[in-house]
C-alpha positions as CSV (number, residue, x, y, z in Angstrom):
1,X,-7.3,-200.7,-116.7
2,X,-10.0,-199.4,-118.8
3,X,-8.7,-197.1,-121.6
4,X,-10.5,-193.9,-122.6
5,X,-11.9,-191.7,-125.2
6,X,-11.8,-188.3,-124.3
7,X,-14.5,-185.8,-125.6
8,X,-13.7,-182.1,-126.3
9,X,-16.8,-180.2,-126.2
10,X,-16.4,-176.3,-126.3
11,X,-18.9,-173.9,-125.0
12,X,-20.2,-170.5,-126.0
13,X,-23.0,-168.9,-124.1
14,X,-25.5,-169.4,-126.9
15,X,-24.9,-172.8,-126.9
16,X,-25.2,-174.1,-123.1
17,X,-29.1,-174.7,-123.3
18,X,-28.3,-177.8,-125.9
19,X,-25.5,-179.3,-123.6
20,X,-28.1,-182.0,-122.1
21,X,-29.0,-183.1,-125.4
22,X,-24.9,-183.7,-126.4
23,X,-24.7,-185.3,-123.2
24,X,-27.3,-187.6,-123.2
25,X,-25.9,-188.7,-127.0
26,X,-22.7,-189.7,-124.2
27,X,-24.2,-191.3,-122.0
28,X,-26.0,-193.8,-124.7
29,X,-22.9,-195.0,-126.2
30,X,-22.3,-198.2,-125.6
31,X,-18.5,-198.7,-125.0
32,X,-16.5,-201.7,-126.4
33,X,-14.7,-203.9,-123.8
34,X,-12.1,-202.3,-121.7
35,X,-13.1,-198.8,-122.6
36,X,-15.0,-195.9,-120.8
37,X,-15.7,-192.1,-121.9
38,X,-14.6,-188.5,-120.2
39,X,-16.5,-185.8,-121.3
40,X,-14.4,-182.0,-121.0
41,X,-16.7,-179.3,-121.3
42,X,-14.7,-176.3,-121.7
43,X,-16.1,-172.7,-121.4
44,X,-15.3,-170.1,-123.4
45,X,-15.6,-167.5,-120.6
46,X,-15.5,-168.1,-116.8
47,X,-19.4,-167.5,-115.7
48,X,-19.5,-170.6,-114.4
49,X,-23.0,-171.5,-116.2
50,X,-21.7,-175.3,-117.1
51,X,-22.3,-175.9,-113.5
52,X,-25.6,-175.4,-113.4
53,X,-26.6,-177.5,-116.6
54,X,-24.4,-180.5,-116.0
55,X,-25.4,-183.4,-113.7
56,X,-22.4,-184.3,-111.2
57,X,-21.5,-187.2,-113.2
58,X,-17.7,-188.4,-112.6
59,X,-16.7,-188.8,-116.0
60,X,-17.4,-185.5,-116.5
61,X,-14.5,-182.6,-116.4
62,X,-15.6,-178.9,-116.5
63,X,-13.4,-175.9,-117.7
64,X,-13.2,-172.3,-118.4
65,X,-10.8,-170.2,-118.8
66,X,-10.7,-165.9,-121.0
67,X,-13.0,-165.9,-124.1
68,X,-10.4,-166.6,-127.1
69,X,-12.6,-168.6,-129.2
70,X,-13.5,-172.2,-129.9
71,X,-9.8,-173.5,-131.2
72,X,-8.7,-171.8,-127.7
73,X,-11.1,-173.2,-125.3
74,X,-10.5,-176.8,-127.0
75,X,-7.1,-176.5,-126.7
76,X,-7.2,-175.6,-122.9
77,X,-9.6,-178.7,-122.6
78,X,-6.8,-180.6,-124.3
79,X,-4.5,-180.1,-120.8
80,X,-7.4,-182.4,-118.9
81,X,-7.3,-185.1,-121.4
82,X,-6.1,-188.7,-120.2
83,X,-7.4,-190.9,-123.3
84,X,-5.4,-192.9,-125.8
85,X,-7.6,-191.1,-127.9
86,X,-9.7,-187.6,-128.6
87,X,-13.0,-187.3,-130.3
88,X,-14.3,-183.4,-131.0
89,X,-18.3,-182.7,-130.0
90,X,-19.7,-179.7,-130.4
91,X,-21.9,-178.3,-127.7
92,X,-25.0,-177.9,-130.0
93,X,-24.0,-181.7,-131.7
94,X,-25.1,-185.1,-130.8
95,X,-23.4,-188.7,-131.4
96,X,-25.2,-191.1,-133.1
97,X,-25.7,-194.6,-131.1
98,X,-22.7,-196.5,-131.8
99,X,-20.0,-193.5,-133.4
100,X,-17.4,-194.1,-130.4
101,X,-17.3,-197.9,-130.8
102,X,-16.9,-197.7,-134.8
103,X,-14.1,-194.7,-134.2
104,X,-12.4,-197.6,-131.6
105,X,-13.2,-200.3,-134.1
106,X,-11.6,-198.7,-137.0
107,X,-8.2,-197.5,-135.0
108,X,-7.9,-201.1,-133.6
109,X,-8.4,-202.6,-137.1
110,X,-5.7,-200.1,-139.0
111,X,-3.1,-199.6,-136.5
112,X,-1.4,-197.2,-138.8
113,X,-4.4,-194.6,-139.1
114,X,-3.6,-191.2,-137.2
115,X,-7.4,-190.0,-137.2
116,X,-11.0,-191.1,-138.4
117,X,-14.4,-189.5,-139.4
118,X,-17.8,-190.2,-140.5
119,X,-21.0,-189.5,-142.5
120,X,-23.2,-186.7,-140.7
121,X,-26.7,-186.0,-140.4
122,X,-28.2,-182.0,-140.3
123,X,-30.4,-182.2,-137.5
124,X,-33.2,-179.3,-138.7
125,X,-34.8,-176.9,-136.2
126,X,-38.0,-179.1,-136.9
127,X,-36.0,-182.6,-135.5
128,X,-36.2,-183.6,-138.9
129,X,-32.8,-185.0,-140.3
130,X,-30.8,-184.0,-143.6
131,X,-28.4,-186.3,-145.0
132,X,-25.3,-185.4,-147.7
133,X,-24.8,-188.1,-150.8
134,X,-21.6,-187.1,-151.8
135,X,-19.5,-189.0,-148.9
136,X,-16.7,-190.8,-149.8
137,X,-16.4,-194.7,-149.7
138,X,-15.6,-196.2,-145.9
139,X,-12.4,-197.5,-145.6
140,X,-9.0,-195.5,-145.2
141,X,-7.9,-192.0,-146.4
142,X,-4.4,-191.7,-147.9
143,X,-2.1,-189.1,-146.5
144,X,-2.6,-185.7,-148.0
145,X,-6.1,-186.9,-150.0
146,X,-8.3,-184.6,-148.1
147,X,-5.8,-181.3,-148.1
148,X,-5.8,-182.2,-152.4
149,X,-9.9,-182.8,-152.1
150,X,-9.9,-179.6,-150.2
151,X,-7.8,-177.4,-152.4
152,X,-9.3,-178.3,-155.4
153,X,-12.8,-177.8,-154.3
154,X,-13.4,-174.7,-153.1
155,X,-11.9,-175.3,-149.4
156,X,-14.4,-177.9,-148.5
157,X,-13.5,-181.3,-147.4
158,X,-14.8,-184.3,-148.1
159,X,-15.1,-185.4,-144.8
160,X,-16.6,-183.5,-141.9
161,X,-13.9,-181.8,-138.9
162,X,-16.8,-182.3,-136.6
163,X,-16.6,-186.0,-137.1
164,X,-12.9,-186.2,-136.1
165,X,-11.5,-188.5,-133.8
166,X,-7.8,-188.2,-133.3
167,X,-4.9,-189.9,-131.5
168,X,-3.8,-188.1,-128.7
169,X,-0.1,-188.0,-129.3
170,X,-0.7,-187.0,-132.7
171,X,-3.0,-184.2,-131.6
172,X,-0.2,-183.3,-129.5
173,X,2.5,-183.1,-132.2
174,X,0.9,-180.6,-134.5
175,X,0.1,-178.3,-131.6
176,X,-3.6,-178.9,-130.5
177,X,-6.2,-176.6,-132.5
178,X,-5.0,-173.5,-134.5
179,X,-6.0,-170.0,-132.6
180,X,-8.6,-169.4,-135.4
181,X,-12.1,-167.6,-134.7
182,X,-13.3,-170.0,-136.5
183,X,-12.6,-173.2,-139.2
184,X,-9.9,-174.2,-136.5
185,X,-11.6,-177.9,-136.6
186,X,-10.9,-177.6,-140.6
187,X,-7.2,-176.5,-139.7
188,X,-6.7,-179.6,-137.4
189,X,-7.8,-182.5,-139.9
190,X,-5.8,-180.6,-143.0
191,X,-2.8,-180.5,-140.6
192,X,-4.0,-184.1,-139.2
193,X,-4.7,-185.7,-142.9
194,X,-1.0,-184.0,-143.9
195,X,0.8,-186.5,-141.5
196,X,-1.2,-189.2,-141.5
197,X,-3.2,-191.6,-142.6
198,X,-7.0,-191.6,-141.9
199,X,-10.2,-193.3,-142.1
200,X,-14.3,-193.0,-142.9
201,X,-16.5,-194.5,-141.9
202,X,-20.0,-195.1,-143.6
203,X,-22.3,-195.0,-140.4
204,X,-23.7,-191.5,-139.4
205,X,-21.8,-190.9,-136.5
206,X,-23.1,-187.2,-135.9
207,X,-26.5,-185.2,-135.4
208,X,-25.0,-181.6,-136.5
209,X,-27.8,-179.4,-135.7
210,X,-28.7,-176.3,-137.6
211,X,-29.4,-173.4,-136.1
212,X,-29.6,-169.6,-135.9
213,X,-27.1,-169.4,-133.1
214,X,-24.9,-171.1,-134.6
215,X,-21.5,-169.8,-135.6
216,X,-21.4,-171.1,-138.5
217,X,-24.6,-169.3,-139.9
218,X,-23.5,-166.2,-138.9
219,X,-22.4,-163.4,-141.2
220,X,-19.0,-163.0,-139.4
221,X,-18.2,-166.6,-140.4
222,X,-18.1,-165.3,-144.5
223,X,-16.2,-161.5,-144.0
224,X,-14.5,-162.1,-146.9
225,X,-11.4,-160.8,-146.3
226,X,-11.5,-162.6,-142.6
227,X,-12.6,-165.8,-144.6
228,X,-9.7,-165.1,-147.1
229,X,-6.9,-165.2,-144.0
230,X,-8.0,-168.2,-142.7
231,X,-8.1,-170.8,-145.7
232,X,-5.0,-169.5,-146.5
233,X,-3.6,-169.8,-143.0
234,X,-4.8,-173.5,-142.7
235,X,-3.2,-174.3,-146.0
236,X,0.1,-172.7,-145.8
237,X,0.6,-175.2,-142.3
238,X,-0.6,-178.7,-144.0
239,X,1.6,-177.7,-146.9
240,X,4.3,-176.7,-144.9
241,X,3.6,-180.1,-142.3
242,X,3.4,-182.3,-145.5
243,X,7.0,-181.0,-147.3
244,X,8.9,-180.5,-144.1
245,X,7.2,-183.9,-142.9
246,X,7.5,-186.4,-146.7
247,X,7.1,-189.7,-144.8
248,X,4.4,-188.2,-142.6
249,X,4.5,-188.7,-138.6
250,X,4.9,-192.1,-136.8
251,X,2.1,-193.5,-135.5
252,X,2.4,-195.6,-132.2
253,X,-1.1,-197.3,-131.0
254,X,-0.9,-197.3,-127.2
255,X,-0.1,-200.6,-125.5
């Protein structure tokens, strides 16, 4: 029975027209023995525009559902999931060739690892490609080291939440993504790093394209006081996860 990897992708009206290009990063990966994709693309809305974007490919699982927001739409996608494990894409993002073999690789080489994540690439409006030097080394994360990293450096991780590829059971156990407007990736690995064990890997594993639409670059994303709430929000849960949780969550590799 081949297992899968299944691939959140969230979807916001801005960002259908660059669905093809996230797609086609899919449909290049080349999948290690005994393994296969699904892809759910999950509206934020219900206009039914994925439809018409979207070639009728099997593997692929459409969505929508009321606008709440990125952490809500992936969390609804979440209910459509059948993989042994969950890897985030954003609509706008593309996989490097080769980032869902390594993510496979490194989960069947440290059985103990709750999630992984990867070096990332800016992809510029010009195509042109941006890379960060300050990545950590490859290999695993201890427990808690990137809620410390994050804390002490001015809420940024050292590791990038639109990397993240996650066990589904653990994704499960701390509730899916948190009903942020935004940063509700960030709040999943904190929450996920926590309880668990993680790894990096050294490979670019993502084109994260810059943009004007993007939500990220928008004004909204920095309110301060809206900014405020939300760092503190996604700390006080990986705190409280890692005191009321001291030896951290089981991890069980599916069979």
């Amino acid at each position: 029975m081949t297992r899968l990897v299944s691939v959140i992708t969230p979807v916001h009206a801005p960002s259908v027209e660059y669905l093809t290009g996230a797609y086609d990063s899919l449909v290049k990966q080349e999948m290690p023995d005994g393994w296969g994709w699904q892809w759910l693309v999950q509206e934020d809305g219900q206009t039914g525009a994925l439809a018409q974007v979207l070639p009728g490919d099997p593997r692929i699982s459409l969505g929508g559902g009321r606008p709440g927001g990125p952490g809500v739409a992936r969390t609804l996608a979440l209910s459509r999931v059948t993989g042994d494990l969950v890897k985030v894409l954003d609509a706008d993002d593309q996989l490097t060739a080769g980032a869902l073999a390594r993510d496979i690789a490194a989960f069947d080489a440290h059985p103990h690892i709750g999630w992984t994540t990867s070096r990332v690439l800016d992809l510029m409006p010009d195509g042109s490609t941006v890379g960060w030097d300050q990545d950590p080394a490859a290999g695993t994360i201890a427990r808690g080291a990137v809620l410390a990293f994050w804390q002490a450096n001015g809420y940024r991780a050292q590791v990038h939440p639109a990397t993240l590829c996650i066990r589904r059971d653990l994704l499960l156990a701390l509730g899916g993504w948190m009903a942020l407007p935004a940063s509700e990736d960030t709040g999943l690995l904190l929450a996920a790093s926590a309880v668990s064990e993680g790894y990096f890997t050294r490979e670019h594993g993502l084109l994260y394209r810059k943009w004007p639409g993007q939500v990220t670059s928008q004004a909204a994303h920095r309110e301060p006081i809206e900014y405020e709430g939300r760092m503190k929000i996604i700390e006080a849960r990986a705190v409280a996860l890692a005191s009321m949780l001291p030896n951290g969550l089981p991890v069980t590799p599916a069979a």
